[in-house]
TIVO-2410 file (N, C-alpha, C; in nm, 3 decimals):
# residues 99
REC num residu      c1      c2      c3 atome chaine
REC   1      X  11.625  10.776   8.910     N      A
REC   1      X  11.509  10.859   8.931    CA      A
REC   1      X  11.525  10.939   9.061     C      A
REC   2      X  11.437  11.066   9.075     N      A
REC   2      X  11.449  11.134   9.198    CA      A
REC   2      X  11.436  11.024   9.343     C      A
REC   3      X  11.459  11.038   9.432     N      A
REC   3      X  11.422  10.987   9.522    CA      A
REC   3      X  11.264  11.028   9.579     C      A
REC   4      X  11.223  10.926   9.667     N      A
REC   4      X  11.073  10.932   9.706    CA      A
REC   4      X  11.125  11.018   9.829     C      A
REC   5      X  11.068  11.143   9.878     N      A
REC   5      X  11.110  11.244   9.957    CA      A
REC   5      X  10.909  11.262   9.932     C      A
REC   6      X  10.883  11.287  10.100     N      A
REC   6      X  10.753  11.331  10.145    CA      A
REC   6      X  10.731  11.477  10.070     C      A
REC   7      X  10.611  11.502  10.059     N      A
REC   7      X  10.590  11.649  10.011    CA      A
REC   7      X  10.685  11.659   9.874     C      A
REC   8      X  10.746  11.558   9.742     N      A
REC   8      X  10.816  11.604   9.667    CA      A
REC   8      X  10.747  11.491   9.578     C      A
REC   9      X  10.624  11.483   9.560     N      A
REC   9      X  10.561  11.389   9.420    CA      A
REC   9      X  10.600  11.482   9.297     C      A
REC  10      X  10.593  11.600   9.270     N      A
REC  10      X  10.587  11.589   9.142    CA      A
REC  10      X  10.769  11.573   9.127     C      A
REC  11      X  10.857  11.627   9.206     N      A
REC  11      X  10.977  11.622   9.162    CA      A
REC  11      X  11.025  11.462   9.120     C      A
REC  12      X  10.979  11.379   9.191     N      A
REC  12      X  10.981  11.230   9.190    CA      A
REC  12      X  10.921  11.215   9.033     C      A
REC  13      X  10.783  11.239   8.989     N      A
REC  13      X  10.767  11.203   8.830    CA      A
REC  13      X  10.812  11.275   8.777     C      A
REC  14      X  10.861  11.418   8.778     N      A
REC  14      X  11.007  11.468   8.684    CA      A
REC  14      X  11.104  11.364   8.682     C      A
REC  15      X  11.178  11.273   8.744     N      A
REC  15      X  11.279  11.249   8.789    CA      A
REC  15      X  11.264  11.110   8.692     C      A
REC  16      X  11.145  11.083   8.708     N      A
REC  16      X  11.112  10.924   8.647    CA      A
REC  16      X  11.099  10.975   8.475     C      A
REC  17      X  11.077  11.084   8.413     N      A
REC  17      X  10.997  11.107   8.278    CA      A
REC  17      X  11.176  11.154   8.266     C      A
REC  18      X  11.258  11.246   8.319     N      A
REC  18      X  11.391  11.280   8.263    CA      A
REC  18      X  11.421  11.156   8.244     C      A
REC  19      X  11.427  11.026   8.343     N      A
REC  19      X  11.546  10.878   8.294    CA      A
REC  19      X  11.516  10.817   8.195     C      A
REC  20      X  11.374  10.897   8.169     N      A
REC  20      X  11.330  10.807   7.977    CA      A
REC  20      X  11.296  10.947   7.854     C      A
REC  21      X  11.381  11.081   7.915     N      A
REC  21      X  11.417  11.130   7.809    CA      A
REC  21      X  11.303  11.249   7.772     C      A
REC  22      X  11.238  11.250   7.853     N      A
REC  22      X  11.085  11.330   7.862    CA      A
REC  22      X  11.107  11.426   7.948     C      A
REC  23      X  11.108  11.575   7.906     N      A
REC  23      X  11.114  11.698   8.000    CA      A
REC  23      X  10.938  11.743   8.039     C      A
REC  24      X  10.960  11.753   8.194     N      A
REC  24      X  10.794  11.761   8.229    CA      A
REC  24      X  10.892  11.897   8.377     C      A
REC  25      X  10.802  11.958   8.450     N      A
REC  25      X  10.841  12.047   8.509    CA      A
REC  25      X  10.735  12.098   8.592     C      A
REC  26      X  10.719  12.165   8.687     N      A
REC  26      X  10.618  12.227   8.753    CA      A
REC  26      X  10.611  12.128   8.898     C      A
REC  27      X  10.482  12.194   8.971     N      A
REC  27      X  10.393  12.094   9.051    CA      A
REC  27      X  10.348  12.048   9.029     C      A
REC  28      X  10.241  11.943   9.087     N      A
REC  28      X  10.115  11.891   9.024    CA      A
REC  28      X  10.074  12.002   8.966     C      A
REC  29      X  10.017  12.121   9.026     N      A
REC  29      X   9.889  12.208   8.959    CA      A
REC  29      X   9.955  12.255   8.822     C      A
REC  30      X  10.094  12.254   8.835     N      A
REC  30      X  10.139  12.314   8.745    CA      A
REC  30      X  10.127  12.187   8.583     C      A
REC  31      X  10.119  12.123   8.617     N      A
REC  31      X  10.103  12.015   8.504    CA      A
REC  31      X   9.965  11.951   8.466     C      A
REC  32      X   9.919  11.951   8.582     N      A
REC  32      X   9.742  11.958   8.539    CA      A
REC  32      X   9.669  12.083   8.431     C      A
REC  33      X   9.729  12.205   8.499     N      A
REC  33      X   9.696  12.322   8.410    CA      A
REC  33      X   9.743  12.299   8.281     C      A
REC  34      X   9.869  12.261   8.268     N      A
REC  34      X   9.900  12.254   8.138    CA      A
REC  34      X   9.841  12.127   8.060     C      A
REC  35      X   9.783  12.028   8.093     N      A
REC  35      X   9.742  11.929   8.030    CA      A
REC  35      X   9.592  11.921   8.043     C      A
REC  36      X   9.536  11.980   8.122     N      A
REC  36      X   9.387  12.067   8.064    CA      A
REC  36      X   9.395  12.106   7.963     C      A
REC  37      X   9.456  12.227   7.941     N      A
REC  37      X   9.466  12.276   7.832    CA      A
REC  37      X   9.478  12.268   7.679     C      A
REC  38      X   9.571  12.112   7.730     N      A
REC  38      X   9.626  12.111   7.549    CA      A
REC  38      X   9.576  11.957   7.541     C      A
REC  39      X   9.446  11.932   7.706     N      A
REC  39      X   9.386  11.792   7.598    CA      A
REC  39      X   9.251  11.801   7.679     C      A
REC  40      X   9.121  11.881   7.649     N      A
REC  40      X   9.027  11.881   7.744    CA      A
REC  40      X   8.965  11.798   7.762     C      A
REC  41      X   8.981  11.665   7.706     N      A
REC  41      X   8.889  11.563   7.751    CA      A
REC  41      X   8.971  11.484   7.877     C      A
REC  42      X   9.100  11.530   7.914     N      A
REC  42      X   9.194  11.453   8.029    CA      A
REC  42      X   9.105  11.416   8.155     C      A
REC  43      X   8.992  11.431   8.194     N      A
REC  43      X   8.905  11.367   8.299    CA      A
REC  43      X   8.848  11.273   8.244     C      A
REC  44      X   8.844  11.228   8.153     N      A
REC  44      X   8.784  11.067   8.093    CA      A
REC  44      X   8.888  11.015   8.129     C      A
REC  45      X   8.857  10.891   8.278     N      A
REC  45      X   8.921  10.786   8.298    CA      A
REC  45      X   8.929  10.650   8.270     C      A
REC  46      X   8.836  10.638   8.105     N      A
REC  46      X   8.838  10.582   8.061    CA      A
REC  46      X   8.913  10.485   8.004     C      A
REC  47      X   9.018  10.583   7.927     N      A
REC  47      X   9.144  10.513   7.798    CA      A
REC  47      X   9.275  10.614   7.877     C      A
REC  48      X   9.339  10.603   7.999     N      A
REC  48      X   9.483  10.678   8.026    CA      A
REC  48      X   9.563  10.589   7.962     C      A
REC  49      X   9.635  10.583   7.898     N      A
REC  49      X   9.739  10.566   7.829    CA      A
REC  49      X   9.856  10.505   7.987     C      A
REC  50      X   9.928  10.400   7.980     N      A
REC  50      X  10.044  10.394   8.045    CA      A
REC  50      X  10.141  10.492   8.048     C      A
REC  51      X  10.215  10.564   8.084     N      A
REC  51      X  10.273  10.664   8.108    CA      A
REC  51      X  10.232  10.775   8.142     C      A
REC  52      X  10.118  10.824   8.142     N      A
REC  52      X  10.039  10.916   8.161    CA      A
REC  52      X  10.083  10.977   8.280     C      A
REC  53      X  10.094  11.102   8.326     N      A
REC  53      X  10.063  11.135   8.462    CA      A
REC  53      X   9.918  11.162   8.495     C      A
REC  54      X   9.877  11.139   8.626     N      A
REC  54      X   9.752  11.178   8.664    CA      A
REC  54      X   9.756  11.281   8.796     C      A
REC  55      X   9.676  11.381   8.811     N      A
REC  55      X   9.708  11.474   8.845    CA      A
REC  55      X   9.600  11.491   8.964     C      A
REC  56      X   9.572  11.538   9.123     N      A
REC  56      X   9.506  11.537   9.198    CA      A
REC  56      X   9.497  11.643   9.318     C      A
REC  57      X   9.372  11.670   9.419     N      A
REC  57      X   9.383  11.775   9.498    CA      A
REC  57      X   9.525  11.742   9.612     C      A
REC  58      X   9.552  11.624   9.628     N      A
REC  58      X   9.653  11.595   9.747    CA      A
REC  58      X   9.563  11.624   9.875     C      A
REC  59      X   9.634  11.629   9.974     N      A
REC  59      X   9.537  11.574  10.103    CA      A
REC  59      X   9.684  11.673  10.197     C      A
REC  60      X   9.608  11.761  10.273     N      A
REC  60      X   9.685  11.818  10.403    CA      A
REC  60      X   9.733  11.978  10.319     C      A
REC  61      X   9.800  12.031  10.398     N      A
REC  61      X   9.857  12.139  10.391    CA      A
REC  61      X   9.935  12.139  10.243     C      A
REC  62      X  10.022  12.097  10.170     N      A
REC  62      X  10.095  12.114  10.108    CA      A
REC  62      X   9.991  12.053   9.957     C      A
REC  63      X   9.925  11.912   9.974     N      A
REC  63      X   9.813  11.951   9.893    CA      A
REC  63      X   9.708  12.067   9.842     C      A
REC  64      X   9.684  12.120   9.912     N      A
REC  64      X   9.609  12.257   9.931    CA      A
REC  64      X   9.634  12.334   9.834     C      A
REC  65      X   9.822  12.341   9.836     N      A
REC  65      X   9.929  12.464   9.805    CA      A
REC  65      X   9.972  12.377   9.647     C      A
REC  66      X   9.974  12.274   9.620     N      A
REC  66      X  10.045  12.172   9.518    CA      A
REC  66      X   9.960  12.084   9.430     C      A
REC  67      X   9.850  12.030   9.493     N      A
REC  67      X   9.808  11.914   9.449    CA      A
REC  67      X   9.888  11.814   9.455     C      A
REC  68      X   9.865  11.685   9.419     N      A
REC  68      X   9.959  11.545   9.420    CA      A
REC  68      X   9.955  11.473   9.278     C      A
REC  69      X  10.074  11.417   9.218     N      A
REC  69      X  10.093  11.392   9.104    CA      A
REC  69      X  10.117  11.232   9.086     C      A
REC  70      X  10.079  11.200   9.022     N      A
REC  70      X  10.182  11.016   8.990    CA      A
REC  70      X  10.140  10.943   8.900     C      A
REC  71      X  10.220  10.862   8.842     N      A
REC  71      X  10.250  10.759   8.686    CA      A
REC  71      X  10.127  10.696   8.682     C      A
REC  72      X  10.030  10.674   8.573     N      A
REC  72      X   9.968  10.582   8.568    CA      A
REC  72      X  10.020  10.460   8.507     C      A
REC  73      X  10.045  10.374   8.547     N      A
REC  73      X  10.145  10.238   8.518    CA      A
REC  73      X  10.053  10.136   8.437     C      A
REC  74      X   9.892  10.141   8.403     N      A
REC  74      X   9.831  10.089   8.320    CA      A
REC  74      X   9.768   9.966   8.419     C      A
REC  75      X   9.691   9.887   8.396     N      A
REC  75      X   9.597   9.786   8.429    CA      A
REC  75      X   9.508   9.821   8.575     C      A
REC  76      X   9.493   9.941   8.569     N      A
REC  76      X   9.430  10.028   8.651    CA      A
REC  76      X   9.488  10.055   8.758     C      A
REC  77      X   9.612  10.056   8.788     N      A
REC  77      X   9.694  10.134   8.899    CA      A
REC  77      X   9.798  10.236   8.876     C      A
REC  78      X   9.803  10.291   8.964     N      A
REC  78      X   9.907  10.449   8.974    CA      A
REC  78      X  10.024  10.443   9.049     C      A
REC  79      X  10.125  10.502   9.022     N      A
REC  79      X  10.257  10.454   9.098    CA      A
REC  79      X  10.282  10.603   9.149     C      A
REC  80      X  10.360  10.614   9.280     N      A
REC  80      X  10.348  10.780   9.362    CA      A
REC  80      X  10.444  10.793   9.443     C      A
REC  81      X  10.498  10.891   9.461     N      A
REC  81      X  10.543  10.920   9.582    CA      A
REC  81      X  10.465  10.971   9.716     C      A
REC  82      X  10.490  10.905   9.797     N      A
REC  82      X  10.377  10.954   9.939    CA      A
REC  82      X  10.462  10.938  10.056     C      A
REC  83      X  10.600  10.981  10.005     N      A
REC  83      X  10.702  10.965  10.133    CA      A
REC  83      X  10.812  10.824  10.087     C      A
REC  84      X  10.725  10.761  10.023     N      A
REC  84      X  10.800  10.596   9.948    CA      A
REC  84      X  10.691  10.561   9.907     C      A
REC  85      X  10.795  10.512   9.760     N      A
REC  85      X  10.683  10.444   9.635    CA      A
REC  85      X  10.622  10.388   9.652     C      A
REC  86      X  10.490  10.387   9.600     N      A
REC  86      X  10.327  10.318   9.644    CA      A
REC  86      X  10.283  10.303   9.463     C      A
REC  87      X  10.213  10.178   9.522     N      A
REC  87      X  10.161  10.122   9.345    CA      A
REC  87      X  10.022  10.124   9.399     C      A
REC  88      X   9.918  10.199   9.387     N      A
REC  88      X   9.812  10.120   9.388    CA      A
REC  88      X   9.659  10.154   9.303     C      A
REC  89      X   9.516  10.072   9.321     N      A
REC  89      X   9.471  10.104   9.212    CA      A
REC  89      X   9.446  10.277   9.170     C      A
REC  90      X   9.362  10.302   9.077     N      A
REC  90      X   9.358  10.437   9.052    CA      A
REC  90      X   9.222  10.431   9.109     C      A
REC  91      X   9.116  10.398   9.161     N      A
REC  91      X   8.993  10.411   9.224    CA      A
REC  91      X   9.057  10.476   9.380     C      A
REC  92      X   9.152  10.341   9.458     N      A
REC  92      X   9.215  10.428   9.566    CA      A
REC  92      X   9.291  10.557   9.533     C      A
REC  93      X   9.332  10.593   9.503     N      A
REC  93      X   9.429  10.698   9.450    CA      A
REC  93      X   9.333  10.783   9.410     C      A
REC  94      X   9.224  10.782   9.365     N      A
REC  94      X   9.104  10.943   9.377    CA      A
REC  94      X   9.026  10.932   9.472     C      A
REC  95      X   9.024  10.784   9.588     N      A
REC  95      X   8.967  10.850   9.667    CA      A
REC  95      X   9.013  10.958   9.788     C      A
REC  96      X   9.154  10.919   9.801     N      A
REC  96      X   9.273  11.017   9.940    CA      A
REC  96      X   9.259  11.169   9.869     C      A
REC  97      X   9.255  11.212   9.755     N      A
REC  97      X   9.243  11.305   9.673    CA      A
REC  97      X   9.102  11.403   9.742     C      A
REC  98      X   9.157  11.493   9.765     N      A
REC  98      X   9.009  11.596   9.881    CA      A
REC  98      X   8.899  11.662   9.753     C      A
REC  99      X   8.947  11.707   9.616     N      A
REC  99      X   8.863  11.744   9.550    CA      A
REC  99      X   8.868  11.626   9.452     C      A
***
């Protein structure tokens, strides 16, 4: 998988979805837009599916410009790059999220 490199979440879940054969591409915003799109109920955090990406405002300068991206790994936590891999629940993980 890509390496955990600061400021490079979405390249990190490209990196993780290519080693199981899954082409995904963009930034965060760039993959949020596209998965708005082709599933509008994707803000029900109800039923995410394990593998899922989940998609967010990010926090600082490069959030602003990107948003922040990472795996939902199922039993209510998210796996990320934030400089080095972080597992944690998905309640924390929307709250660091500015929008």
């Amino acid at each position: 998988t890509y390496p955990c490199t600061a400021n490079w979440c979405a390249a990190w879940v490209q990196g993780v979805y290519e080693n199981v054969g899954l082409d995904l591409y963009g930034n965060a915003i760039d993959m949020w837009n596209w998965y708005k799109d082709v599933y509008p109920s994707s803000t029900d955090m109800s039923n995410i599916p394990p593998g899922a990406y989940v998609c967010g405002s990010g926090v600082g300068y490069m959030g602003s410009l990107y948003g922040h991206v990472g795996i939902y790994i199922g039993n209510g936590l998210v796996a990320n790059n934030i400089g080095y891999h972080s597992i944690e629940p998905l309640s924390s993980w929307i709250s660091w999220q500015t929008e």
